[in-house]
C-alpha positions, 0 to 999 in steps of 0.5 A: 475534558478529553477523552483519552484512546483506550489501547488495546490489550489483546486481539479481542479488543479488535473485534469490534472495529469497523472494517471497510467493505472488501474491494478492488479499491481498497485492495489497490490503495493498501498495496500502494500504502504498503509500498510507500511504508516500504519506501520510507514514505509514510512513517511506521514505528520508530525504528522502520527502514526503508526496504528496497526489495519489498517495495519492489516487490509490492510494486511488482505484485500490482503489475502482476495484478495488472496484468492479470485483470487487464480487459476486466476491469471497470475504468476507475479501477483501471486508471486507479491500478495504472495510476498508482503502479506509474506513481509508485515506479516513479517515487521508488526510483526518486528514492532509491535511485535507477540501480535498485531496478 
């Protein structure tokens, strides 16, 4: 037999959910999953829109941060923000094309 999800009813319900240790990582990987929610890529809801404009801006919020850490960071940090920025640049333009620029 199956057990079925309980669905939570108010915030209260919440919690008592585990939440993964505050990082660097998981600050980079959120704001890339933002970006791909903005660019239609990751399904959220039933009636979301891709958003040029907040993906750009998510896009661009991880340059600013990688400027602003440049020198301080250790080298997975590094290469994962400098990974993730080209990856998200590069599926934004496959997306919506160079004129969204």
């Amino acid at each position: 037999m199956s057990e079925e999800l309980k669905t939570p009813e108010s915030a209260d319900d919440f919690q008592d959910f585990p939440l993964p240790p505050p990082s660097f990582e998981f600050l980079i990987l959120t704001f890339k999953t933002q970006a791909e929610v903005h660019m239609g890529l990751l399904p959220y809801g039933d009636d979301q829109k891709p958003n040029p404009k907040l993906a750009r801006h998510t896009i661009d919020l991880m340059a600013m941060l990688q400027d602003k850490t440049r020198g301080n960071l250790n080298l997975e940090e590094k290469r994962l923000l400098e990974n993730s920025v080209t990856e998200l640049r590069f599926r934004f333009i496959q997306t919506f094309g160079a004129e969204q620029k």
